[in-house]
C-alpha positions as CSV (number, residue, x, y, z in Angstrom):
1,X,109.6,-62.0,1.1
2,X,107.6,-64.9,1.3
3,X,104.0,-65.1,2.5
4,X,102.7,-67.3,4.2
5,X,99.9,-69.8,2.3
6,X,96.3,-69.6,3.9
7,X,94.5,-72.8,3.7
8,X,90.3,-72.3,3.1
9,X,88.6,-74.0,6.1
10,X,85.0,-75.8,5.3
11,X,82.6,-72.8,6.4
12,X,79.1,-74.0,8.6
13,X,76.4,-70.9,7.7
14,X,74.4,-70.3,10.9
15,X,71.1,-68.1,10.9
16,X,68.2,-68.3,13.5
17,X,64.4,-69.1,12.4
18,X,61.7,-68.2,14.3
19,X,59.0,-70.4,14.9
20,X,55.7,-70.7,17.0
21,X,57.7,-72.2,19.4
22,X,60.4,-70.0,19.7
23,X,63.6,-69.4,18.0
24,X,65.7,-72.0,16.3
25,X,69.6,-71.9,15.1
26,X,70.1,-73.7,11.8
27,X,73.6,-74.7,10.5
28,X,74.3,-75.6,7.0
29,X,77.4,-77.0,4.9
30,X,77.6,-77.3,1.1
31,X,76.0,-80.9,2.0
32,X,72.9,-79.9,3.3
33,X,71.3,-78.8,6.9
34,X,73.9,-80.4,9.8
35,X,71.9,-78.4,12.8
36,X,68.3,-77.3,13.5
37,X,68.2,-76.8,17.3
38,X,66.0,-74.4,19.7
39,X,68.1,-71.4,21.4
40,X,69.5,-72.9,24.3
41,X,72.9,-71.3,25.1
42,X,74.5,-74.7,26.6
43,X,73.2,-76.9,23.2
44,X,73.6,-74.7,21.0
45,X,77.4,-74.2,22.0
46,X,78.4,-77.8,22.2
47,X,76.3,-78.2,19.0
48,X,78.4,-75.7,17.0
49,X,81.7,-76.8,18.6
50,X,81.5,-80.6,17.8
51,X,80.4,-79.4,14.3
52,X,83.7,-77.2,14.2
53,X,85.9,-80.1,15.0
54,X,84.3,-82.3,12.7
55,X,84.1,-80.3,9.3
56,X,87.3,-78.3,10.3
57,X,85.3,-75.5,9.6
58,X,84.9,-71.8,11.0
59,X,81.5,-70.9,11.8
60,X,79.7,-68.4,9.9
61,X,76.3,-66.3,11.0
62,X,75.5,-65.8,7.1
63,X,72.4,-66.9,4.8
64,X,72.9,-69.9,2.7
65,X,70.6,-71.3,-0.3
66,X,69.1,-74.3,1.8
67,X,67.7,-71.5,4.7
68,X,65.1,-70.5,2.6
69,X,63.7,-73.6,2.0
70,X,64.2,-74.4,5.3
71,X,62.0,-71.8,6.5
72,X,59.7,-72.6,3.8
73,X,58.6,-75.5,5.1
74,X,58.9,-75.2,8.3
75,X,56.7,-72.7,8.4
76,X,54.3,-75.2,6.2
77,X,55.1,-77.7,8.8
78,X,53.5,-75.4,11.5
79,X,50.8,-74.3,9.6
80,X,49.7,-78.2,9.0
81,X,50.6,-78.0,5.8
82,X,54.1,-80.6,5.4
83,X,54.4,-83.7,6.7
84,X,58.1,-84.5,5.3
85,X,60.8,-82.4,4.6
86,X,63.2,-82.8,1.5
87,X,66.0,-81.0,2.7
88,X,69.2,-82.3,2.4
89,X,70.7,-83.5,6.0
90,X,73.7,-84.2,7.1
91,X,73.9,-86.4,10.5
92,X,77.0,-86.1,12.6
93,X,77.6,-88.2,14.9
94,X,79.1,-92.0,15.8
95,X,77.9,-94.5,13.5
96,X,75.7,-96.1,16.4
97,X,74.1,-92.3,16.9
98,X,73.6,-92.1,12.8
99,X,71.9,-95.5,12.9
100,X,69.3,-94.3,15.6
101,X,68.8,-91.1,14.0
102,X,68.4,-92.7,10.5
103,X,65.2,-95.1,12.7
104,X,64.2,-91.5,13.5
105,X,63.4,-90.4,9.9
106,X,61.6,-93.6,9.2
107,X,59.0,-92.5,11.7
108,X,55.5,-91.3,10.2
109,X,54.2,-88.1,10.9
110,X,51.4,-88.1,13.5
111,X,53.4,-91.2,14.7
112,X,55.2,-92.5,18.2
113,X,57.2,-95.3,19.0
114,X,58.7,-96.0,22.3
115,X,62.5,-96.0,22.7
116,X,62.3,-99.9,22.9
117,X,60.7,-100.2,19.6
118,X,63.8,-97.8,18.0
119,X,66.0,-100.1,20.1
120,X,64.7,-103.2,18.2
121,X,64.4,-101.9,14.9
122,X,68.2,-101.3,15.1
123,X,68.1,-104.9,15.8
124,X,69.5,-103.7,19.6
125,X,66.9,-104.4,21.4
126,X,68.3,-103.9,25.3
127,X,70.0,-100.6,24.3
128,X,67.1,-98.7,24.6
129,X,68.7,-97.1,26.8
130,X,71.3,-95.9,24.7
131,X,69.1,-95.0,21.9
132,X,67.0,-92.2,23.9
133,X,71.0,-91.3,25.0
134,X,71.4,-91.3,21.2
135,X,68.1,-89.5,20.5
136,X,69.0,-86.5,23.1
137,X,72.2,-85.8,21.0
138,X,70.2,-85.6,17.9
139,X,71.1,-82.2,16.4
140,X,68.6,-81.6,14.2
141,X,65.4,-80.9,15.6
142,X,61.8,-81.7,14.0
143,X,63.6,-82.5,10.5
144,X,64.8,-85.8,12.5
145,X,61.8,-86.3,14.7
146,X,63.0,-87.7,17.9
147,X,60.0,-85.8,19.6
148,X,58.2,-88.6,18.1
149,X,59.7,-91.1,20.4
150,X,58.0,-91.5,24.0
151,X,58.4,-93.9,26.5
152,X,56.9,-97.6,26.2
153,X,54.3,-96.4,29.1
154,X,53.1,-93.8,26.7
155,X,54.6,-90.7,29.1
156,X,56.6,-88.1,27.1
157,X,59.6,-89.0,28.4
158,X,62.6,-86.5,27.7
159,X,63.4,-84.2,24.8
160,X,66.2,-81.9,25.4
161,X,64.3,-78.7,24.0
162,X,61.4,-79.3,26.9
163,X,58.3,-81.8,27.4
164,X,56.2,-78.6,26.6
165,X,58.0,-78.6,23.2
166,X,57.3,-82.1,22.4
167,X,54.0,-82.2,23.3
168,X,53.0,-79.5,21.1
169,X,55.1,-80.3,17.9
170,X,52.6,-84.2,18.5
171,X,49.4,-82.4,18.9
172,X,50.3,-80.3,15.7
173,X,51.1,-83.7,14.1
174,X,47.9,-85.2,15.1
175,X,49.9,-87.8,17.5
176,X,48.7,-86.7,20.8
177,X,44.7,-87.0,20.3
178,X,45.5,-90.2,18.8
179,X,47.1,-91.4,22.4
180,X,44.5,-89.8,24.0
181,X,41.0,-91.3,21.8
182,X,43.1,-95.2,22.1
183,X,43.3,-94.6,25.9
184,X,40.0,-93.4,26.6
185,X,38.4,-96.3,24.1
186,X,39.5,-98.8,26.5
């Protein structure tokens, strides 16, 4: 009798975090974190199926070695006490999407820029546009900061998590009194 050869598929660990702001689902391959997002059913979902298709991988609610540190600092992150994470990341996505994300992690903490300054620092400056499209597929939340992008106005425009959400991970950063002393110095 023969039998039949089983091939190992690529395995993405999956755990939820909570956080002040509510819970998060992390994902994780032998790379590093490839998925911190806030419990939304529809994101989460689409989230975990492009990563699927991607790695070839089955999807695994199980700890894995970089969880711990993620919670780690996150939880120092909330507390005030991390500014930068050192996490290993890996960024899925088309090489245009991976190009604005990378802008993302170039961003200061207690920083903003507007989508038309990410646009031009990707040396695109009409696509800005595209880059918020770019920012809202952004699967890892806070690690690659695209709350810290608002609109050239100064509004907080968009962030697929809620405007609530944003607006409290740039107070904790120190970004939103900022805004608020510059516009009231005028």
């Amino acid at each position: 009798m023969r039998y039949k050869k089983f091939e190992t598929k690529n395995i993405i660990y999956t755990t939820v975090i909570d956080t002040p702001l509510g819970d998060m689902v992390a994902g994780a391959i032998k790379e590093g974190i490839c998925m911190l997002a806030f419990v939304h059913p529809l994101h989460i979902d689409a989230h975990l199926t492009k990563l699927k298709d991607v790695f070839d991988a089955e999807v695994i609610a199980c700890e894995n070695p970089y969880f711990e540190t993620l919670r780690e600092q996150l939880k120092e992150y909330f507390e005030g006490k991390r500014k930068d994470f050192t996490l290993p990341l890996k960024l899925v996505g088309t090489p245009f999407q991976v190009s604005v994300w990378k802008e993302l992690l170039k961003i200061p903490y207690g920083q903003t820029i507007s989508y038309k300054t990410q646009a031009t620092a990707i040396n695109m400056p009409k696509s800005y546009r595209a880059v918020a499209n770019a920012n809202g597929q952004n699967m890892i939340d806070i690690l690659v900061p695209c709350h810290r992008v608002i609109g050239h106005d100064g509004k907080l425009n968009g962030y697929g998590a809620g405007i609530e959400k944003k607006e409290f991970l740039l107070r904790l950063e120190g970004a939103m009194a900022y805004k608020f002393r510059k516009s009231c110095s005028r």
